[in-house]
TORKOL-495094 format. One record per atom (N, C-alpha, C): x, y, z. Coordinates in steps of 0.1 Angstrom, whole numbers, padded with zeros to 4 digits, always signed. Layout:
TORKOL-495094
XYZ;...
end
This chain:
TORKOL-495094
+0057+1363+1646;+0043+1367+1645;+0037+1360+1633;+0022+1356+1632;+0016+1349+1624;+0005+1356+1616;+0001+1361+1608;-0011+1364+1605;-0019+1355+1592;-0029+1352+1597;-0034+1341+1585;-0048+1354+1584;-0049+1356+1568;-0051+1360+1563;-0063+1357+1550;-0081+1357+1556;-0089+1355+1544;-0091+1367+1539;-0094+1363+1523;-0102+1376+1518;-0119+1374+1520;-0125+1382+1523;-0133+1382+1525;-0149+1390+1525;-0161+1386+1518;-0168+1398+1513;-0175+1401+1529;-0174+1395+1538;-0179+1402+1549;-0176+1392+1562;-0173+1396+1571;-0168+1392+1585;-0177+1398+1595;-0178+1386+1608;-0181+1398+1624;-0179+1387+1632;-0174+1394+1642;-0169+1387+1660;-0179+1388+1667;-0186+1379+1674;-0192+1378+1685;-0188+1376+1699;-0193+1384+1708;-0191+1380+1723;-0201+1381+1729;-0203+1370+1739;-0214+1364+1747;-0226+1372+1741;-0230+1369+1726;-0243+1369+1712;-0246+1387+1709;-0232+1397+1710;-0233+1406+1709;-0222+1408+1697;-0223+1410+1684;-0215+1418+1675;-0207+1432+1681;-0190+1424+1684;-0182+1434+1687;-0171+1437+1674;-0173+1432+1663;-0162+1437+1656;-0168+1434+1640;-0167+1443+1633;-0169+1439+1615;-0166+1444+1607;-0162+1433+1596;-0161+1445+1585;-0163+1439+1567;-0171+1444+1558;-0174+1441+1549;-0162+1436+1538;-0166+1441+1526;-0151+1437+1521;-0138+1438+1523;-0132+1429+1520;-0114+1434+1530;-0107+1420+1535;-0103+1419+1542;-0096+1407+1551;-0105+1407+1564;-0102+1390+1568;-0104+1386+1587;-0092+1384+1586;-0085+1389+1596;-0069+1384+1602;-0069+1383+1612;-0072+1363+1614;-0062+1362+1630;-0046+1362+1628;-0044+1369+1639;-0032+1377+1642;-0025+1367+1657;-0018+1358+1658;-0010+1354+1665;+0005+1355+1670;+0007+1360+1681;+0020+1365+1687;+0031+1353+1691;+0043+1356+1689;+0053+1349+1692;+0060+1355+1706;+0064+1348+1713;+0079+1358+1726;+0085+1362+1723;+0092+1366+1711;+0104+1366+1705;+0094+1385+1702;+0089+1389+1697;+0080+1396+1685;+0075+1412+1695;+0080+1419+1688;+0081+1430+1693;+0074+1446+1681;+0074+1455+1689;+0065+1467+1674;+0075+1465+1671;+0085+1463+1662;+0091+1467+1647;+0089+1455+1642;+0086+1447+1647;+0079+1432+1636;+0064+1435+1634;+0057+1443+1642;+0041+1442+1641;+0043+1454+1629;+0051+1464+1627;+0048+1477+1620;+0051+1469+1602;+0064+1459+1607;+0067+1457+1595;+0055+1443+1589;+0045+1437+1597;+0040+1427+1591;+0025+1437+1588;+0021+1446+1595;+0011+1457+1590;+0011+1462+1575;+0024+1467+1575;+0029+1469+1562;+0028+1460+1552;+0037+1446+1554;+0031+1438+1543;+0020+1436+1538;+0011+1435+1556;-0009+1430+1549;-0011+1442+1543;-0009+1451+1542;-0017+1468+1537;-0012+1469+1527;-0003+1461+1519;+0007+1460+1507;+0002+1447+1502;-0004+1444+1506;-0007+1426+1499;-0017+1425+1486;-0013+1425+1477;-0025+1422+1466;-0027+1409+1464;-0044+1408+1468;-0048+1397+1471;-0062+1399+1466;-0064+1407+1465;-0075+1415+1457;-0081+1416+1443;-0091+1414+1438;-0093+1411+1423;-0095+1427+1418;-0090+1431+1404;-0089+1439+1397;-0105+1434+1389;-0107+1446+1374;-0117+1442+1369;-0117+1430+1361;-0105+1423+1361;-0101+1412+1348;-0099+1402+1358;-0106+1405+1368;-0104+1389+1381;-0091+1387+1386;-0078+1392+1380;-0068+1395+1387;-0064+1397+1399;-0053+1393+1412;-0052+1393+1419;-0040+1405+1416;-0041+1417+1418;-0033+1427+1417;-0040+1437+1426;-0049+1436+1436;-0053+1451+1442;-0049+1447+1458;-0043+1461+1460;-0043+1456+1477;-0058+1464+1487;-0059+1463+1498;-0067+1467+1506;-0073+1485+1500;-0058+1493+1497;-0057+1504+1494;-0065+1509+1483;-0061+1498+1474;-0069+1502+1460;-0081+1497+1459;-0087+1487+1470;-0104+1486+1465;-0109+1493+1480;-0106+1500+1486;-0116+1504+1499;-0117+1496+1509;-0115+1483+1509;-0118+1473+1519;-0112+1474+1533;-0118+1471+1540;-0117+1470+1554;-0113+1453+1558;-0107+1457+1576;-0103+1442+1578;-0113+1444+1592;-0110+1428+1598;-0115+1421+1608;-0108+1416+1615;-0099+1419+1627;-0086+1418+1636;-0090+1408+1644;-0085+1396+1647;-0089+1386+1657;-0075+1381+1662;-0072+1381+1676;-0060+1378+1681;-0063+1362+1678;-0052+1354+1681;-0054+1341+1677;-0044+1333+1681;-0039+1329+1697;-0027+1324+1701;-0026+1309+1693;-0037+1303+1690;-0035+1289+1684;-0030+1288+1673;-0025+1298+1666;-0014+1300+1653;-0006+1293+1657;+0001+1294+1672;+0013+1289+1674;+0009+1275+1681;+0000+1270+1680;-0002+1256+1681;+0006+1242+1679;+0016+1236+1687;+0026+1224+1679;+0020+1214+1684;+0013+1205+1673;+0004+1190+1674;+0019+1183+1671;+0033+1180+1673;+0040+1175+1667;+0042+1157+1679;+0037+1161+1689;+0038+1152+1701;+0026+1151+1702;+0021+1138+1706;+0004+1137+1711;-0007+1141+1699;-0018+1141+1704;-0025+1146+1701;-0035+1162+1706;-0031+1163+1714;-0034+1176+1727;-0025+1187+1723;-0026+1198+1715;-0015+1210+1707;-0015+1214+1724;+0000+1215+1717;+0010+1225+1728;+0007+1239+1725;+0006+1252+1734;+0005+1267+1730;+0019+1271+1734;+0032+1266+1741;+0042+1272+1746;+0048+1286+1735;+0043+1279+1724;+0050+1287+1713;+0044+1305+1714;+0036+1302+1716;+0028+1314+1715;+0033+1328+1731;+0029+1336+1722;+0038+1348+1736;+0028+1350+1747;+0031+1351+1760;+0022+1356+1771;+0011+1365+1768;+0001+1366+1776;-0013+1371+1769;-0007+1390+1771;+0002+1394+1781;+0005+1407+1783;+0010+1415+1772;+0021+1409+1766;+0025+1410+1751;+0022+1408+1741;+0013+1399+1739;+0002+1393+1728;-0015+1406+1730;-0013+1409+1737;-0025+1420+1737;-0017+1437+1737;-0009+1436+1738;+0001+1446+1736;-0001+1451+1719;+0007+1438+1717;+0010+1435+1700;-0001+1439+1693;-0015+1429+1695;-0020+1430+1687;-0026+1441+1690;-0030+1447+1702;-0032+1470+1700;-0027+1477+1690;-0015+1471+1689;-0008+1479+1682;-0010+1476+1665;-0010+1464+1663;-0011+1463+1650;-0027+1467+1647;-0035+1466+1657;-0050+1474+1649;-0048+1489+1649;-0044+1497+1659;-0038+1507+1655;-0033+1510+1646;-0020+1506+1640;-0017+1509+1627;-0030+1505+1617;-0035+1495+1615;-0045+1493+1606;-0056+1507+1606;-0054+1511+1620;-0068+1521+1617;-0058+1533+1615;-0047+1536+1617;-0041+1551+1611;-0041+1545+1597;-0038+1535+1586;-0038+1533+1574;-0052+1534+1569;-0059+1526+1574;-0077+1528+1566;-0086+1533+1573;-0086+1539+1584;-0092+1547+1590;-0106+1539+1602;-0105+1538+1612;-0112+1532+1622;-0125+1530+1618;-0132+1536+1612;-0145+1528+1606;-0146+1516+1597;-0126+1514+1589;-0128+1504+1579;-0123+1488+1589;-0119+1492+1604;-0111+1478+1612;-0121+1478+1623;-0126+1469+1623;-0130+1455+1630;-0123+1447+1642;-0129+1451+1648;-0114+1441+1665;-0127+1435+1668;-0118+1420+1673;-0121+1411+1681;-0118+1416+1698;-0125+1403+1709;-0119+1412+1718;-0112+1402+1722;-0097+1410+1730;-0089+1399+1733;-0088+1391+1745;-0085+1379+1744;-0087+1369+1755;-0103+1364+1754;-0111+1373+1742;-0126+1364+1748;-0124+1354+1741;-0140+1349+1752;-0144+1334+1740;-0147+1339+1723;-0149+1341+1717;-0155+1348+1704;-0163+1337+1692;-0172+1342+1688;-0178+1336+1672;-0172+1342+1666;-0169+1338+1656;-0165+1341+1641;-0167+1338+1629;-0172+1346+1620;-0182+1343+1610;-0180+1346+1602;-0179+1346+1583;-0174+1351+1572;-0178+1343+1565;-0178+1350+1554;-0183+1346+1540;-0171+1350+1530;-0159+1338+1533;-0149+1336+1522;-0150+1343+1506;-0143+1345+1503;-0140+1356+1488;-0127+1347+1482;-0135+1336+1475;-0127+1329+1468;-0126+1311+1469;-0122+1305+1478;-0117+1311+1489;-0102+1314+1486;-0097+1325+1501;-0084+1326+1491;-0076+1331+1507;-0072+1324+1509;-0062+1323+1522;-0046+1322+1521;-0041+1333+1530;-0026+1333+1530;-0021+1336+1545;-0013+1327+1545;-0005+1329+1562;+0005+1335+1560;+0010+1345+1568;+0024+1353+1562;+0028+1350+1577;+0041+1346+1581;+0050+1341+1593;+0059+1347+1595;+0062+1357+1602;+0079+1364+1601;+0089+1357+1599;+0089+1347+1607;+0100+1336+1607;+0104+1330+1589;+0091+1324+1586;+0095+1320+1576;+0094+1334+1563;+0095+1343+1564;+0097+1356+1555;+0113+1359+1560;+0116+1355+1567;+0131+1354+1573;+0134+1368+1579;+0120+1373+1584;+0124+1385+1597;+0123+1385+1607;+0133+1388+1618;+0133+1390+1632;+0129+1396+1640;+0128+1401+1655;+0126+1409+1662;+0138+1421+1663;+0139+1433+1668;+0146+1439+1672;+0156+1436+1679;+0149+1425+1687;+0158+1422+1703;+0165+1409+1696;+0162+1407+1688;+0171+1389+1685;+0179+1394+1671;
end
């Protein structure tokens, strides 16, 4: 599982020129699924982002997480995480999990976001659309966190 992670003073998803998802300060996370990637990887990479200080304190410090300034996120599935340009120039998606499981996943991980900050503070994209996406970077200040490379697994592997 992939989540790239902006901070962000304000985000929103568009579908065919209709605002379906927003959220003010906080994070946009596209959220990209693996085949391998199952809920005890989504609960435990939830955990991380809701644990992440990435957030400025009053000394401009990056010590606050989501929790401690109020901020809300902006949930965008995003199978092109798993994108391999390593052949050609045309990216492969094989990497990326079936759309059945990848919409699974990412239910779930906005779920937990909204039992942690409460459904008025998360923002969903919708999945499988075409979508706009829009923000006004905070910093900028971007972080991809990868299970794989955090060196955690799925249940089943």
């Amino acid at each position: 599982m992939r989540a790239l992670i902006q901070r962000v003073e304000r985000a929103q998803v568009e579908v065919d020129g209709s605002v379906v998802g927003s959220c003010g300060e906080g994070y946009l996370i596209l959220l990209g699924v693996a085949p391998e990637d199952d809920e005890a990887l989504v609960e435990r990479l939830w955990r991380k982002v809701a644990a992440l200080r990435i957030c400025e304190d009053d000394e401009g410090k990056t010590n606050r997480s989501l929790a401690d300034t109020g901020g809300g996120v902006l949930v965008v599935s995003q199978f092109t995480l798993y994108a391999d340009a390593r052949r050609g120039n045309r990216p492969s998606f094989t990497g990326a999990a079936r759309p059945e499981l990848a919409e699974r996943l990412y239910e779930r991980f906005c779920a937990l976001a909204e039992a942690d900050l409460g459904a008025g503070r998360v923002g969903r994209g919708v999945f499988g659309a075409e979508m706009r996406v829009s923000l006004v970077n905070h910093g900028p200040f971007t972080v991809l966190l990868d299970t794989d490379e955090l060196g955690w697994s799925s249940s089943r592997g």
